[in-house]
One Martini backbone bead per residue (centre of mass of N, CA, C, O) as a GRO file, in nm:
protein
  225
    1UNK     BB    1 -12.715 -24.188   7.297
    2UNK     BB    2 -12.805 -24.112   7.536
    3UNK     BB    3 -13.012 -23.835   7.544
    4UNK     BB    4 -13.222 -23.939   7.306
    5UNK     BB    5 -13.383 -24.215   7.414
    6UNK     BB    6 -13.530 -23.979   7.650
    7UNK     BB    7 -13.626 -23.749   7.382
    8UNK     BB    8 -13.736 -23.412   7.304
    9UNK     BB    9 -13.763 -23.181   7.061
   10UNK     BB   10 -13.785 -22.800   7.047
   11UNK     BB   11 -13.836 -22.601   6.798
   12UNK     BB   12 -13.787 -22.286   6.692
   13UNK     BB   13 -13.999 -22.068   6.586
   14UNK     BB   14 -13.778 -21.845   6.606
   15UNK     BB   15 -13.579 -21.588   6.582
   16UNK     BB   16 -13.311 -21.571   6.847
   17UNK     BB   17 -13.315 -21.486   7.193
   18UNK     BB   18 -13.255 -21.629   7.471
   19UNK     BB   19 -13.475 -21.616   7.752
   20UNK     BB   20 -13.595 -21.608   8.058
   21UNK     BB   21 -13.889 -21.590   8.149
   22UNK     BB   22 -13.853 -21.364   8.388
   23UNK     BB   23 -13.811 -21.134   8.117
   24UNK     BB   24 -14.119 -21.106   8.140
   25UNK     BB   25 -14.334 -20.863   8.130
   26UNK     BB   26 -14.547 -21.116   8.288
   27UNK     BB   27 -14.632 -21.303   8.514
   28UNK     BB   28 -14.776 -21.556   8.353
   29UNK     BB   29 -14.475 -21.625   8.270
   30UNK     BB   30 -14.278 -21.566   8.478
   31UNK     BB   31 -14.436 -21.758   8.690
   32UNK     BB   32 -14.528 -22.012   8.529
   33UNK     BB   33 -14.844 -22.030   8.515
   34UNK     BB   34 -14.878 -22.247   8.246
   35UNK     BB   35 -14.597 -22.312   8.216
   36UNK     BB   36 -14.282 -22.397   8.082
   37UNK     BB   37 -13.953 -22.278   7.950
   38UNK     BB   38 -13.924 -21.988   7.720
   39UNK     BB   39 -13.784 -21.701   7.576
   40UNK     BB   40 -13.800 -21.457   7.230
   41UNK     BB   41 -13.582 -21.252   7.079
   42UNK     BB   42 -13.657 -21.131   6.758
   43UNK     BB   43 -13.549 -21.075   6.427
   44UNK     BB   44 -13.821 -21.202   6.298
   45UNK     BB   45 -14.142 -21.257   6.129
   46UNK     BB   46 -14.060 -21.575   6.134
   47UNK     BB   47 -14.271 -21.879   6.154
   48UNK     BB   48 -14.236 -22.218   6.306
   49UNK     BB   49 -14.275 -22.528   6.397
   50UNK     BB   50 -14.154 -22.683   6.663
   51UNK     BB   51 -14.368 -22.952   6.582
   52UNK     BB   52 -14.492 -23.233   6.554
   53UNK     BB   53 -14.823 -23.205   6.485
   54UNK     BB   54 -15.084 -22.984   6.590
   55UNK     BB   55 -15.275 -22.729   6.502
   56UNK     BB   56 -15.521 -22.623   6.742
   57UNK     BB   57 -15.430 -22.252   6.784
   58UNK     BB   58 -15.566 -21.959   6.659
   59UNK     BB   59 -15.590 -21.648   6.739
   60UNK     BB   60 -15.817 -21.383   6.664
   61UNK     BB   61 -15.546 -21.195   6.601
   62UNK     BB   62 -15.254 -21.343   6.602
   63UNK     BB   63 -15.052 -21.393   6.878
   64UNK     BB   64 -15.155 -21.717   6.924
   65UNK     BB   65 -14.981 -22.089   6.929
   66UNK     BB   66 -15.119 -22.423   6.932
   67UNK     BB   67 -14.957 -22.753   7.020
   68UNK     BB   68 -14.970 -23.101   6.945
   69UNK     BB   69 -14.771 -23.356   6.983
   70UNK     BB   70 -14.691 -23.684   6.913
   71UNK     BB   71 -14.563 -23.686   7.253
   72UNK     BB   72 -14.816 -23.448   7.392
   73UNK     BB   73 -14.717 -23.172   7.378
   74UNK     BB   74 -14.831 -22.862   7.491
   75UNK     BB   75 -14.744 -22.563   7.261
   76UNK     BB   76 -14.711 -22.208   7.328
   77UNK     BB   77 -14.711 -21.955   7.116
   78UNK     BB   78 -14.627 -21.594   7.229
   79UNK     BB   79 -14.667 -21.295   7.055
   80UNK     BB   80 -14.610 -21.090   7.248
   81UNK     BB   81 -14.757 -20.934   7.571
   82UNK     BB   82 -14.980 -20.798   7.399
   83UNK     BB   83 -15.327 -20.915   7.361
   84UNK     BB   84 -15.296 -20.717   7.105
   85UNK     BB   85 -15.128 -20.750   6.760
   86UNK     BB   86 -15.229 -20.665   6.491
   87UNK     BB   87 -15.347 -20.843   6.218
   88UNK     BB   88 -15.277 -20.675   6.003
   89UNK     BB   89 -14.903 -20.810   6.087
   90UNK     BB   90 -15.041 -21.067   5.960
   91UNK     BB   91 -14.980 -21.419   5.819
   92UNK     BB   92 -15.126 -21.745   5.780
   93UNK     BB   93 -15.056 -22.057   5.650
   94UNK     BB   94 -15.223 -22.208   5.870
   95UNK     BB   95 -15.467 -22.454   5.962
   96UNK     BB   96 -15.697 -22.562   6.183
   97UNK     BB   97 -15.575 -22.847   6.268
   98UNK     BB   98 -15.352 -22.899   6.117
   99UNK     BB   99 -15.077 -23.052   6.020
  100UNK     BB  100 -14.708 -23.080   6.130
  101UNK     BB  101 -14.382 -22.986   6.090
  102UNK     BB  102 -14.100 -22.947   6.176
  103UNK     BB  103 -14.046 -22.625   6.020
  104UNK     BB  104 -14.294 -22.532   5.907
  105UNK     BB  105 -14.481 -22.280   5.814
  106UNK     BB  106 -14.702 -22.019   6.011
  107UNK     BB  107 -14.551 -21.704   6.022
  108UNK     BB  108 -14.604 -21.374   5.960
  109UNK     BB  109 -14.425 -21.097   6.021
  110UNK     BB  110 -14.419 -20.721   6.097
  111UNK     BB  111 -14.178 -20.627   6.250
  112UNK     BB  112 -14.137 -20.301   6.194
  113UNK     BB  113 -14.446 -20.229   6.270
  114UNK     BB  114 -14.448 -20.323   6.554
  115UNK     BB  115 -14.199 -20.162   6.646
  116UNK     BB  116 -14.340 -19.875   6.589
  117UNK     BB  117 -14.578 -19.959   6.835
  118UNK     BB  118 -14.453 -20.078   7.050
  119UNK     BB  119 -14.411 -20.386   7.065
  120UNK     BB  120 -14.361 -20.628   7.238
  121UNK     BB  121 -14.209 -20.941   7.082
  122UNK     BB  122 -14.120 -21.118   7.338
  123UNK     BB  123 -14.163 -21.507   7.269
  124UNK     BB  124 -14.305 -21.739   7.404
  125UNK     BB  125 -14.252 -22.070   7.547
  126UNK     BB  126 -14.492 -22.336   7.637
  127UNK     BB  127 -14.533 -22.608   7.852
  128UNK     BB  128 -14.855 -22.646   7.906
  129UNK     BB  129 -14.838 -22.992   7.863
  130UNK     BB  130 -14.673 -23.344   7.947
  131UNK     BB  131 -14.473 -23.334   8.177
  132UNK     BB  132 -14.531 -23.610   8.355
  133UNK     BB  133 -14.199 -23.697   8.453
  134UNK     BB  134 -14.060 -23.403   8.322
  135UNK     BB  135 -13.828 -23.209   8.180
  136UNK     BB  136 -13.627 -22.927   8.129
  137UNK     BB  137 -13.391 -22.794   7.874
  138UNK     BB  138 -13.274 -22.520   7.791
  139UNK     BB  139 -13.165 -22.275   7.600
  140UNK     BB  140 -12.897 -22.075   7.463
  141UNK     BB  141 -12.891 -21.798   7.327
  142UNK     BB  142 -12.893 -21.871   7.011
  143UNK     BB  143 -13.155 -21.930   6.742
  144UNK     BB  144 -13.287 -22.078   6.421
  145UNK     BB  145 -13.523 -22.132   6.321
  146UNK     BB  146 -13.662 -22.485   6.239
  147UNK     BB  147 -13.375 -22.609   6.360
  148UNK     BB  148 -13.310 -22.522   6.645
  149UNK     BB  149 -13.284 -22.613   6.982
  150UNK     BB  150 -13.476 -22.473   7.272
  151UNK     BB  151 -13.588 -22.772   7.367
  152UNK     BB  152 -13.560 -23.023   7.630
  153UNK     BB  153 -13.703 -23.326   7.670
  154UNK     BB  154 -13.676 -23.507   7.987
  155UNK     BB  155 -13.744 -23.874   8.050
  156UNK     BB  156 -13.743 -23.965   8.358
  157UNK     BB  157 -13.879 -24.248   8.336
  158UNK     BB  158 -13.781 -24.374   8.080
  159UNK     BB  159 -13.460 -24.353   8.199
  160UNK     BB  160 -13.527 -24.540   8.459
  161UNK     BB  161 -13.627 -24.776   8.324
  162UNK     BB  162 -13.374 -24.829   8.127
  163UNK     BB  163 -13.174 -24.855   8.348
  164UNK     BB  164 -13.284 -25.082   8.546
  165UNK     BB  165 -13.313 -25.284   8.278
  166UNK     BB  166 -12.983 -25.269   8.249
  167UNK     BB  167 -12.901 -25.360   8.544
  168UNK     BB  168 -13.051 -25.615   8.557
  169UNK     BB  169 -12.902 -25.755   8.300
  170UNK     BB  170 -12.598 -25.744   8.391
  171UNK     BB  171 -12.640 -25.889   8.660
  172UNK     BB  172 -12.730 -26.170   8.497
  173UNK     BB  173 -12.474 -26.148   8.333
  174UNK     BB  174 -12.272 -26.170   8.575
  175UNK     BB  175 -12.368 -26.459   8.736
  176UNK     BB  176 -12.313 -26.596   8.492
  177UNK     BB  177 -12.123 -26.836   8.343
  178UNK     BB  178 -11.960 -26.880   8.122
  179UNK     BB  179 -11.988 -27.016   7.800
  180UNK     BB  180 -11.978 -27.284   7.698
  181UNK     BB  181 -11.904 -27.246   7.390
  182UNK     BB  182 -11.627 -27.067   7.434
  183UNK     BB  183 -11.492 -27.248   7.646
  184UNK     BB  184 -11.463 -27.499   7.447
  185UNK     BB  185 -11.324 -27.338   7.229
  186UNK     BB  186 -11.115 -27.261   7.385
  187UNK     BB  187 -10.973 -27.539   7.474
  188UNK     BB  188 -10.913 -27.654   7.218
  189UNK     BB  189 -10.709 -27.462   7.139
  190UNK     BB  190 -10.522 -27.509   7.372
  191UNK     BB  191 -10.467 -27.798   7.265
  192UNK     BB  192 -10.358 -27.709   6.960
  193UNK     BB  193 -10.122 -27.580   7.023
  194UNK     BB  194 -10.004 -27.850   7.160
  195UNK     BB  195  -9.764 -28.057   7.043
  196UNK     BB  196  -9.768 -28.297   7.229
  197UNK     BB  197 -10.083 -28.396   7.156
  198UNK     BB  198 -10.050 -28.490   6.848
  199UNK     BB  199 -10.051 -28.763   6.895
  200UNK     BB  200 -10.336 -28.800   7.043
  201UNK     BB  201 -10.453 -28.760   6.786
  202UNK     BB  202 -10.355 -28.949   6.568
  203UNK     BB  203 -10.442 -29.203   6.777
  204UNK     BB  204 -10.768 -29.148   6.738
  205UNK     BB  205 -10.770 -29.169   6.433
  206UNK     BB  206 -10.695 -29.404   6.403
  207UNK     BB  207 -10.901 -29.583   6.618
  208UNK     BB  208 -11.159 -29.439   6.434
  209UNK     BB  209 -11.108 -29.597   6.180
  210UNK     BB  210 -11.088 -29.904   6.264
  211UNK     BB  211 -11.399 -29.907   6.401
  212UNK     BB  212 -11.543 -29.853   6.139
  213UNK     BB  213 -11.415 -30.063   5.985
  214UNK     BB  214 -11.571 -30.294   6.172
  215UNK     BB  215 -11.854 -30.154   6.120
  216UNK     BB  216 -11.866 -30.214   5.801
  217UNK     BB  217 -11.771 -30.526   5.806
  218UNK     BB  218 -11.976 -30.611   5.944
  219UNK     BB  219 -12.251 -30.524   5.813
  220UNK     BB  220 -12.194 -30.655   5.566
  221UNK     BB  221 -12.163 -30.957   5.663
  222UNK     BB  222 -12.495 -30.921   5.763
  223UNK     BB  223 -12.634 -30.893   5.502
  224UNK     BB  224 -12.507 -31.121   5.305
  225UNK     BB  225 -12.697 -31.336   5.521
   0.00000   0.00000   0.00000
């Protein structure tokens, strides 16, 4: 299973290439202020839901949305660099603080006539809270929004745990002894492979059969009187 085991995915929110937060020509992402991620440059204006979670944030001009995951994972996505996005050039799907899924639809942009205004549309993904413990992964090249993984995370404490617990159970079934069941069951197989024992297999059962024989018939005997 590898890091499945004690990892969350956070999926594209939109279409584009993957690029380092310090290409964000804003410090407050460049320099990690909110906290950690990637940011994306879009290729279309369809955005979706990165994580199964809340959407608990969206901003009053439309160019910001906050995620709170099942996870814990609290994550802006920042639709780009300058503070008003124009919101007439967007359109929401979802209410706040509904309920979604990764890969929901979440909102539309005119991305050609942002683009016209001249609008860089680069956009930050930041794992705002919920890291400790955790690292993060990010993805590199295009990613493909909805389904695409841009972000993982993974649970350095959770995988420490399981870890420790998996090495501390090897150790203890290292030093126990073979299973007596199993050793049993050699032994037995390697006495009836050699045919040399088959003579005392045979008079084993007819002492056996005889022994019976006798205390059947005491029993019988005991009875009758």
């Amino acid at each position: 299973m590898g890091e499945d085991r004690y990892s969350i995915s956070i999926f594209a929110p939109i279409t584009g290439k993957v690029v380092d937060l310090s290409e964000v020509p804003d410090p407050v992402y460049a320099d990690r202020l909110m906290g950690d991620g990637v940011a994306i440059v879009p290729e279309d204006g369809t955005m979706f839901s990165p994580v199964t979670g809340c959407l608990n944030v969206i901003a009053e001009d439309k160019h910001a949305f906050g995620f709170t995951s099942d996870d814990g994972l609290e994550i802006l996505v920042h639709i780009g660099v300058e503070s008003k996005l124009q919101p007439d050039c967007c359109v929401v799907h979802q209410k706040l603080n509904s309920r979604v899924q990764a890969g929901d639809l979440i909102a539309e942009f005119n991305l050609p006539e942002l683009q016209a205004r001249d609008i860089n549309l680069i956009t930050p993904v930041i794992i705002c809270g919920g890291l400790n413990g955790k690292v993060i992964k990010p993805a590199a090249g295009y990613v493909q929004a909805g389904s695409g993984e841009v972000i993982k995370v993974i649970d350095e404490e959770a995988r420490a745990k399981y870890e420790a617990e998996r090495a501390s159970g090897n150790e203890k079934k290292a030093a126990q002894p073979p299973a007596r069941k199993q050793a049993a069951e050699s032994e037995a197989m390697d006495f009836l492979r050699d045919r040399a024992n088959w003579p005392k297999l045979i008079g084993g059962f007819v002492l056996m059969t005889l022994l019976l024989v006798v205390v059947f018939v005491g029993v019988a005997m005991f009875i009758g009187h």
